[in-house]
N, C-alpha and C positions, 0 to 999 in steps of 0.2 A: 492372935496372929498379927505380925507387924506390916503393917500396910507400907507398902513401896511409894518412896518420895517419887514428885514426877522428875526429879534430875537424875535417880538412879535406871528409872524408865527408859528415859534418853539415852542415858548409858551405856544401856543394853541391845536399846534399838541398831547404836551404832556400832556398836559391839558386832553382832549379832550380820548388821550389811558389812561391815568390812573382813569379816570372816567370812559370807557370802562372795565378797566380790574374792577374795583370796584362793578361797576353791574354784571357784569359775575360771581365777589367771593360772592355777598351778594346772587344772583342767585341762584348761585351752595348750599352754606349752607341754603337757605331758603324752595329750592324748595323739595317738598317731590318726590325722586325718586322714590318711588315702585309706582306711579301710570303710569312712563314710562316702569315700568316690560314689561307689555304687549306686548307692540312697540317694545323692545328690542328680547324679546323672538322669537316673528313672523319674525324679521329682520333674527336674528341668524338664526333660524331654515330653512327659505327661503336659506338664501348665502349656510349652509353649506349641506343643505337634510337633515338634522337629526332633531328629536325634541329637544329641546334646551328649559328650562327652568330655571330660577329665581324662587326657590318655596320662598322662604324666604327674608327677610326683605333686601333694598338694600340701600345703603347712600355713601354717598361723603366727605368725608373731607379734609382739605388740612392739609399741612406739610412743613416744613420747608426745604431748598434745600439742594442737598448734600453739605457735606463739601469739597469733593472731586473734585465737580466741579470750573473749572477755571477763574478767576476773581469775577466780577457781575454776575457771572452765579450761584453761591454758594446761592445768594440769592435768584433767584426765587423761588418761592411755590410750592409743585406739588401736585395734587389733587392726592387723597387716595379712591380708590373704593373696598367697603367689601358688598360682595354680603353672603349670605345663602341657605344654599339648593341649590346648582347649580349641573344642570346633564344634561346631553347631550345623545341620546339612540345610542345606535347599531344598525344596522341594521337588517329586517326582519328577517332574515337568521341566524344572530348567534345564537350560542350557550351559548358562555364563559358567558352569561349575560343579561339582558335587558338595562340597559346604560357601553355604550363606557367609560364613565369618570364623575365620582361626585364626591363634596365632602363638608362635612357638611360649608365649610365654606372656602370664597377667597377673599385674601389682595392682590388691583393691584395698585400700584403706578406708576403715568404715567407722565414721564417729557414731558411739554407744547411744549416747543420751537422747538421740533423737527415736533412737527405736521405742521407747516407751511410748512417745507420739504415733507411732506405726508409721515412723515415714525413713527411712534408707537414705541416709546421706553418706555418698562416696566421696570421698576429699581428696583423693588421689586416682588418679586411672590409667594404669599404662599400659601400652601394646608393645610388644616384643615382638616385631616381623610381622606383621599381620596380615592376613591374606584375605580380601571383602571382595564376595561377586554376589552383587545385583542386578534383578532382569525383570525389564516389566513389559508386559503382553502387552500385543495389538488389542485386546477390549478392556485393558486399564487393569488387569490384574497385575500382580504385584509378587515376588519371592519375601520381599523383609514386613510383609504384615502376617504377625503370627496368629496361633488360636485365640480368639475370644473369647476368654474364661467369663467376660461379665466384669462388671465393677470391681474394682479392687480395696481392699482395706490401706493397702500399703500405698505410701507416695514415694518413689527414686528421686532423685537428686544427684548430679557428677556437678563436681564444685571444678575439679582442675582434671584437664585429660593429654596425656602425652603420648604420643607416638615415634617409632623408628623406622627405618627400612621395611619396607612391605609395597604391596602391589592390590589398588582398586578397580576392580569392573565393574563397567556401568554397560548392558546390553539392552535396548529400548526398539521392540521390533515394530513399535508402532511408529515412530520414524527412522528405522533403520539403520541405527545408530548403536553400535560396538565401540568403546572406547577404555584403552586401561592408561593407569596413573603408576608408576615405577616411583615413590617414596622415598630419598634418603635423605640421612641426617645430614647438614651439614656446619658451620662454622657459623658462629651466631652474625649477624648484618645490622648492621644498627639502620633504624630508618627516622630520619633527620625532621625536626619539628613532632609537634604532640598536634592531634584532633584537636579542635577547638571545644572546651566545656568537658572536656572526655578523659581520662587516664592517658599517660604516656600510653604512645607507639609501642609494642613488644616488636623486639628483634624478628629478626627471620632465622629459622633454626631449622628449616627441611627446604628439600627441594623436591621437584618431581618431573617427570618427561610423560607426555601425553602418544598413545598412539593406536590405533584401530581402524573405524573407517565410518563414513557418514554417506546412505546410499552408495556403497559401493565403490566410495571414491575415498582417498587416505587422510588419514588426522593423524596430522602432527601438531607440536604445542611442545609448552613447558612453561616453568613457571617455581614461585618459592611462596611459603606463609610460615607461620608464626611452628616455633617447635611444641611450645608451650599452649594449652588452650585453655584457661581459665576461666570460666564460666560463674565466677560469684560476684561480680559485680556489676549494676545494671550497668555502668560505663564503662565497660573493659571494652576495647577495643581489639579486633585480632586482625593484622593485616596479612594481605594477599596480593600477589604479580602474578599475572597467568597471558598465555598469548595462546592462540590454536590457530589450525586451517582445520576444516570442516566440508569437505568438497571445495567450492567455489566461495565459500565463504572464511573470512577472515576474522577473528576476535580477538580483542585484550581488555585487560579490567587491570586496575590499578589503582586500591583503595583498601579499607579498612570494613569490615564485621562489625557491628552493634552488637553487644550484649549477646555474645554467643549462646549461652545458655538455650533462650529461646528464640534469638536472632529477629530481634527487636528491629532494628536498620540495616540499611546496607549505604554507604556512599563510597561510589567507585567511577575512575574516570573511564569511559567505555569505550573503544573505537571497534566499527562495524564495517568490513568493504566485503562484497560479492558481486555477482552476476546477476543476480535479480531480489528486488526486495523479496517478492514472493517467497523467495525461498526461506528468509528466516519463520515463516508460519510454522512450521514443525517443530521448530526449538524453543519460538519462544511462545507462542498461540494467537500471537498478536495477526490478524488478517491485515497484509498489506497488497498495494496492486504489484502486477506486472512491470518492469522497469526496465532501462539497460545495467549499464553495470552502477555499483554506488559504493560510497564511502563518507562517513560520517563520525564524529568525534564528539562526544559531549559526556556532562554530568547524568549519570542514571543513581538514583534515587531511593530506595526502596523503604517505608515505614509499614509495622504491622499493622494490621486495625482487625483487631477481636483472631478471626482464625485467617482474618485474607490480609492480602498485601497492596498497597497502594504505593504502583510506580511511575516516576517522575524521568522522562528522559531531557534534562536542563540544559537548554543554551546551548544547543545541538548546529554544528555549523558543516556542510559537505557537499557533495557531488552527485547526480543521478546522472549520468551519461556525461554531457559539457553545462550544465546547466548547476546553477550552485543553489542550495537549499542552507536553511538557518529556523530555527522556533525552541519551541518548547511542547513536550508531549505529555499529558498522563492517561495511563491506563490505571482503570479504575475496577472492581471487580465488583461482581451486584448481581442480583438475580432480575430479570431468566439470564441475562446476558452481561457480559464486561464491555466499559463504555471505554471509550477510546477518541481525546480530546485534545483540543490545544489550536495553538497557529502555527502557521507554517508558512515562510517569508519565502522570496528568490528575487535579485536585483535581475537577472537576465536566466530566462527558462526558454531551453529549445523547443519549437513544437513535434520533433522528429524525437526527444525522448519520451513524451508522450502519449507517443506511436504503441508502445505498448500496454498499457491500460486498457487498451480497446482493440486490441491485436492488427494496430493496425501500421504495426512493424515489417522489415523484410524477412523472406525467409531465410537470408543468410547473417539479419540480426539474430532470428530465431537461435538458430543454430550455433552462433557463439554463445549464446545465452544456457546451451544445451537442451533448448525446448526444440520439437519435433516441427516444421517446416509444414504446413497446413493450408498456405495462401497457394491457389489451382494461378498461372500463369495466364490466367483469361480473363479473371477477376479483379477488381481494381476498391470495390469496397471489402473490408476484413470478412471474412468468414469464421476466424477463432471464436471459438465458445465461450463466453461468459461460467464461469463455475460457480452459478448459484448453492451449490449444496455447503458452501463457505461462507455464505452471505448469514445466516445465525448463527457465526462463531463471536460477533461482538457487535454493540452497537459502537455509532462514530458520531461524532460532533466537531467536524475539524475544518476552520477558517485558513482559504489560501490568498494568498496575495502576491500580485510580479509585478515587479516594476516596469518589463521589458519582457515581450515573447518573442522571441527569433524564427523566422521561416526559411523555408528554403526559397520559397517565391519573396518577391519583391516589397506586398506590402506588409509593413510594420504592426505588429498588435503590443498594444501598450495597457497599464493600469488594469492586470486578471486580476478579477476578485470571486474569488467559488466559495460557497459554504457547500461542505461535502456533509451528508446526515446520512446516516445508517443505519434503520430501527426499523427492527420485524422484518427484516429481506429486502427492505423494499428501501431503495438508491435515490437520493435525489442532490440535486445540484441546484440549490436554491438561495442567491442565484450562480450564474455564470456569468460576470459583465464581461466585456474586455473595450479597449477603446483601438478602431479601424478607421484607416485612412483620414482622420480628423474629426470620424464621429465614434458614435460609439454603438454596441452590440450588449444588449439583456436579453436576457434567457431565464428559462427555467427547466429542468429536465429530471423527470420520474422514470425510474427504470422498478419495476414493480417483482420480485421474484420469492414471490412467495407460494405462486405457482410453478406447474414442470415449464412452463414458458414463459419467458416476460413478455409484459405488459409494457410499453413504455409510450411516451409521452414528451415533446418536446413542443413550447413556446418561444420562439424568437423577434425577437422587432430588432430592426438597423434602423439607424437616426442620425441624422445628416451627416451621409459617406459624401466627401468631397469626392468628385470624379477626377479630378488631375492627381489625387491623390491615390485612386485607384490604379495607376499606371505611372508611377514613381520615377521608372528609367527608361521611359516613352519620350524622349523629347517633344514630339511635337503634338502631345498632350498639356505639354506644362500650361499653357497659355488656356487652357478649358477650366468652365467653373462650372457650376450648378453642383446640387445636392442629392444623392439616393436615398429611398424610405421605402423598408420594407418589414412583409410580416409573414411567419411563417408560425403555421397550426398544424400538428402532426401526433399520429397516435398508430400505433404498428407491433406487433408479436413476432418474438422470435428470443434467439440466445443469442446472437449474433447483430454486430452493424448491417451487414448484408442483410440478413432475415427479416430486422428487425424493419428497414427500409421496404424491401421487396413486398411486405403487406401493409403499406404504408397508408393512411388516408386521413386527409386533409387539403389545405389550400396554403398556399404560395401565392404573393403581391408584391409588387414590388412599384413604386411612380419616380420620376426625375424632375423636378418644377424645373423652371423658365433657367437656360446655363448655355454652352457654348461646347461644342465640339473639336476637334479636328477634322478640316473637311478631307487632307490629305486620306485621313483612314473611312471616311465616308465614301467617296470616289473612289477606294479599291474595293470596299463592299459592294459596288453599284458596277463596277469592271467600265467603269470609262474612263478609259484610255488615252484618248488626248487632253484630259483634264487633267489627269493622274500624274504623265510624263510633267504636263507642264507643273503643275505644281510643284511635284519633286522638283525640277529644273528651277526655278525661280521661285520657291518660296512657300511654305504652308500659310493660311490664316485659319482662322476661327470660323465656324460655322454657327449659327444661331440656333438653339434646341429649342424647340416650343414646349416641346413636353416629348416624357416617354411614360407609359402606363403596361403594366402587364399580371398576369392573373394567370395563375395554374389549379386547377380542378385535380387533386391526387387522389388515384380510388387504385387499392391493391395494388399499390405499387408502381402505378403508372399516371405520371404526369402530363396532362394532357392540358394544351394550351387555349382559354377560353377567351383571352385576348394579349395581343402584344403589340403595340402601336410606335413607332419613333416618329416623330415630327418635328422637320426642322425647316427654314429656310429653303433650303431645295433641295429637298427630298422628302417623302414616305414610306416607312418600312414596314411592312405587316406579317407577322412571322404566325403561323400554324403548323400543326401537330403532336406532339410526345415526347416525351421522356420516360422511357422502361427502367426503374429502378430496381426491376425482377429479374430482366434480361440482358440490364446496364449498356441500351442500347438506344440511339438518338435518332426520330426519323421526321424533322423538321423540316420546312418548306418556307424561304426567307421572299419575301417579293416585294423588291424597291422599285417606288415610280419618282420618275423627275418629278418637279416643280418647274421647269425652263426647258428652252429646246440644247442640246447635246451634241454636240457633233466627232466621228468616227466611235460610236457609245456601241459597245455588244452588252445592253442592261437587259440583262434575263432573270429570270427564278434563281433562287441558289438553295442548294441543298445541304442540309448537314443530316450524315448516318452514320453509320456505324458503331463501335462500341465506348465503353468510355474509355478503354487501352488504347482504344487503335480508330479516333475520333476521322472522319472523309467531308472536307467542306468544298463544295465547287458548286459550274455553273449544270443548271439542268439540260443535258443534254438535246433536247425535243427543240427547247424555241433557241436554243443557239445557234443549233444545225439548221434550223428551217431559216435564220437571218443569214445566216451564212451561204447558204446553198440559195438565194435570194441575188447575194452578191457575185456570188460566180455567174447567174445566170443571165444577168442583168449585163456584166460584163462581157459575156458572151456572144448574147445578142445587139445590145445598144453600144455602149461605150465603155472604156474603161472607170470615164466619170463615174457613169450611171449606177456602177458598183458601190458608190459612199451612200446610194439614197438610203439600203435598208439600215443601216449605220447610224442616219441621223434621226434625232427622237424630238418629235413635234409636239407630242402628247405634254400636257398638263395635268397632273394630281392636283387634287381641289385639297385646299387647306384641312386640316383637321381640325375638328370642334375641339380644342385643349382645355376649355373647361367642362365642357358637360363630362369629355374624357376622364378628367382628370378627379372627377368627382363621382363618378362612378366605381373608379379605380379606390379612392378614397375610399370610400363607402364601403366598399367589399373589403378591402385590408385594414378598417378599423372594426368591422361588425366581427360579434360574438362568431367562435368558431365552433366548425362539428364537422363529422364524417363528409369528404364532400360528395358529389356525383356529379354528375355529368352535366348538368345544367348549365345555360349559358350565364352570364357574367349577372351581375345582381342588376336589376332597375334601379334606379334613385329616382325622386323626385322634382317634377321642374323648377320649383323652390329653391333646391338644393344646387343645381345645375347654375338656375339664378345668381344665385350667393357665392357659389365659386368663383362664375363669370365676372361678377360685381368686387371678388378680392382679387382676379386679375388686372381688373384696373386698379 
């Protein structure tokens, strides 16, 4: 027997495949597919749980290879499958639709060679009218995730995908959001300049008109991208223009696709305006506060990393209310939680926009904002609810900075520096500087909500407030000096500023070293009168402060005053009583005594009550009447003279000790703080009294 050479081997081998592949192509173009519709439909619909139909005519054709391809590969054929009528349903449960995806008509071109790999490469994919609704549930389920067959042997691949006229629904009940996309082709757009490092720009070759509703309220948009979407190169780039309204919110993007395939990047220039930032939280997950209206324009960002995305909002410059904002943001994605980082600049920030982060806006801000009006007309601190159940949607790491805080009152706040942090629920502001009336204010503030109530926690020290600078448009302030130093230790439960106040406990201090007064506004505190007129009449001057020292004991919410002392030249003010931070109500008792005698003086008690809305400052009725009814009676009986005696004030206040004062006050507003109570003002020691007295001189 003659043993076969191995080149007739070969021969035959290829003999043998090209006759193979010959019956396969006469096969393919001979056999009438739509009698495998059936087989096909039943397969599809089993793998993926959904009905899966071929209604229309299905054929095979082959095609010449890419040109693209390298070598002999350029020549292989690849078969061409154009199905009709193809739709796939939704499931029971939706809404958006009765099919997930159809469309009159599908071109698949399928390169061979890679099938022996077991992997499906489509080189071609087109949609003919296509009709796509998707709907994803309130507890995150979803219409386009189909059965779970398990692992697959097989890998898909779509190199290039085109589409035409057709119409997309997206129905999202977990933010309430209905929106469809109306498709068509239009006239290719050239878009000018290439990505830097990246393939040419592709044209625009569709357009689309957005329209449905967001809460209940209408979306409109539009917008064009690329006709063409080619997907085989990791630098393909596919551009996109899109503008929407979304309720009260405003969007556009205007940028390019990274590597669509599996959309590698995204860089797009982004502009964002609404009525409140809060609101973008449902679109985009990002937790932001409460705000007035905003608008903002910058680079947003996007790079994969493994299954999550890492976004960059760049060199972001805009507006919260009148107040102008600028930085850079990323949001970063991570287990348990997504961190949310960056700085955040503003040369001039109102404090009235603010107002809403702590609710403590009007209600007719509210109401333009379209939030529901909640502040009672009695109440003067916020009562809005903090929404802790929002505080675990992300941690925060974010640095602020202002150059300038605007108020509505007089004095200026300058140089805000906040570090905002936001991990495990629990809020802090570490610190909050800002600089007041020439000094400046540090803080530290814990808002703790990792319970049903917060816990919060505030530390404050003021450090040398110039007092002329406390009263800016006081004229006959300007001429006053000396410095305030205060400290405030606070710890309180609630959801609310109001709440959180009203179970408030801690201590309050505050001293004034050695400064100058107006005596004009001291004399109308003291109601004497012929000082008063005269001074107004010819002239203010300065008054000499020796000292001012004061101390408040906070327990539940009520401030009660354990000393308050003003010392000046000629006068002594000693204030007792309260402050209701539960009841926001003031029932203080003010009692100035001369240093000199006085003449036509009605100096009585003075009282401050009422609420903090609707604040009542006068004389106390009792010893005013009784000087008065003194004077008519005098005049009744004796002379009319005789009438000035109860008038005039003989009496002397004895100096105040302004160092033992002043060091006692020290003492308590520099010592370690805690819950306070009722006890009167701290001891210090004669040492201490000493040494004060001795840096007096």
């Amino acid at each position: 027997m003659t043993r076969s050479t191995p080149l007739k081997i070969l021969g035959w081998s290829l003999a043998a495949l090209l006759a193979l592949i010959a019956i396969v192509a006469i096969f393919v173009l001979t056999f009438d597919w739509n009698r495998a519709r059936p087989y096909i439909n039943e397969k599809v619909s089993e793998s993926t749980g959904r009905t899966f139909v071929i209604g229309g005519d299905l054929q095979v054709k082959w095609q010449q290879g890419l040109k693209t391809e390298p070598g002999w590969r350029r020549y292989v054929p690849r078969p061409v499958i154009s199905a009709q009528d193809v739709r796939m349903s939704n499931p029971d449960w939706a809404t958006a639709g009765p099919q997930l995806a159809s469309a009159k008509r599908i071109d698949v071109a399928i390169h061979p060679l890679p099938l022996l790999q077991h992997r499906v490469v489509l080189t071609d994919l087109a949609l003919a009218s296509p009709n796509i609704a998707l709907q994803r549930r309130a507890d995150g389920s979803n219409s386009w995730t189909l059965k779970d067959n398990g692992p697959s042997a097989w890998d898909v691949e779509i190199q290039r995908m085109a589409f035409g006229d057709g119409v997309i629904r997206y129905l999202d009940e977990g933010i309430a959001l209905d929106v469809h996309a109306k498709v068509s082709s239009t006239a290719p757009d050239a878009t000018p300049g290439d990505a830097p490092g990246n393939a040419p720009v592709q044209k625009y070759g569709i357009a689309f008109t957005l329209g449905g509703s967001y809460r209940k309220a209408p979306v409109t948009g539009g917008g064009k991208a690329g006709a063409v979407l080619s997907l085989t190169d990791n630098n393909t780039v596919y551009p996109v223009q899109a503008h929407a309204v979304l309720g009260k919110n405003k969007a556009s993007i205007d940028g390019t696709l990274t590597d669509p395939r599996s959309l590698s990047g995204i860089d797009l220039q982004l502009s964002l305006a609404g009525a409140s930032m809060a609101d973008l939280y449902p679109l985009t997950g990002v937790l932001l506060p409460e705000t007035p209206d905003y608008a903002t324009k910058g680079r947003l960002l996007g790079k994969k990393d493994g299954a999550s995305w890492n976004w960059t909002y760049q060199n972001f410059k805009g507006t919260v209310g009148q107040s102008d904002l600028a930085g850079t943001l990323q949001y970063l994605p991570r287990q348990p939680r997504p961190l949310l980082r960056g700085e955040v600049t503003s040369q001039q920030l109102r404090l009235e926009d603010l107002g809403p982060t702590i609710g403590a806006d009007s209600n007719a801000r509210k109401q333009a904002r379209g939030k529901a009006p909640v502040q009672p007309d009695n109440k003067a601190l916020p009562v809005e609810q903090f929404n802790t159940a929002k505080w675990n949607a992300l941690d925060a790491d974010v640095k602020f900075t202002g150059k300038k805080l605007v108020r509505t009152h007089d004095i200026p706040l300058n140089n805000v520096v906040a570090n905002i942090h936001m991990k495990d629920k629990v809020l802090s502001l570490t610190p909050l500087n800002f600089g007041m009336a020439g000094g400046n204010i540090t803080s530290n503030i814990t808002l703790d909500g990792r319970q049903k109530t917060i816990a919060a926690q505030a530390k404050v020290a003021a450090r040398h407030l110039k007092i002329r600078e406390l009263f800016p448009k006081l004229q006959s302030m300007q001429a006053s000096f000396g410095e305030v130093y205060g400290d405030a230790a606070l710890t309180g439960h609630g959801n609310s500023v109001s709440a959180m106040l009203a179970s408030a406990n801690g201590e309050l201090a505050a001293t004034v070293s050695e400064g100058s007064v107006s005596q004009f506004m001291l004399e109308l505190a003291g109601l004497n009168l012929a000082n008063a007129v005269f001074v107004k009449i010819f002239g203010d001057k300065q008054v000499h402060l020796n000292c001012l020292a004061s101390d408040f004991a906070v327990t539940n919410g009520q401030a009660d005053v354990r000393r308050f002392v003003l010392d000046t030249d000629t006068a002594v003010v000693n204030v007792t009583g309260n402050v209701n931070l539960a009841t926001e109500t003031l029932d203080l008792d003010v009692r100035p005594r001369t240093k000199g005698a006085r003449i036509i003086t009605l100096r009585t008690p003075l009282y401050a009550k009422g609420t903090f809305k609707n604040p009542a400052v006068g004389p106390q009725k009792g010893p005013l009447a009784l000087k008065a009814g003194a004077a008519v009676a005098l005049a009744t009986v004796v002379t009319p003279l005789a009438a000035l005696l109860p008038l005039v004030n003989v009496d002397k206040a004895p100096d105040t000790d302004c160092a033992a004062v002043m060091a006692q006050a020290n003492a308590t507003r520099k010592a370690p703080t805690s819950p306070a109570t009722n006890a009167p003002a701290k001891k210090v020691s004669e040492a201490e009294i000493k040494k004060a007295q001795q840096e007096k001189k």
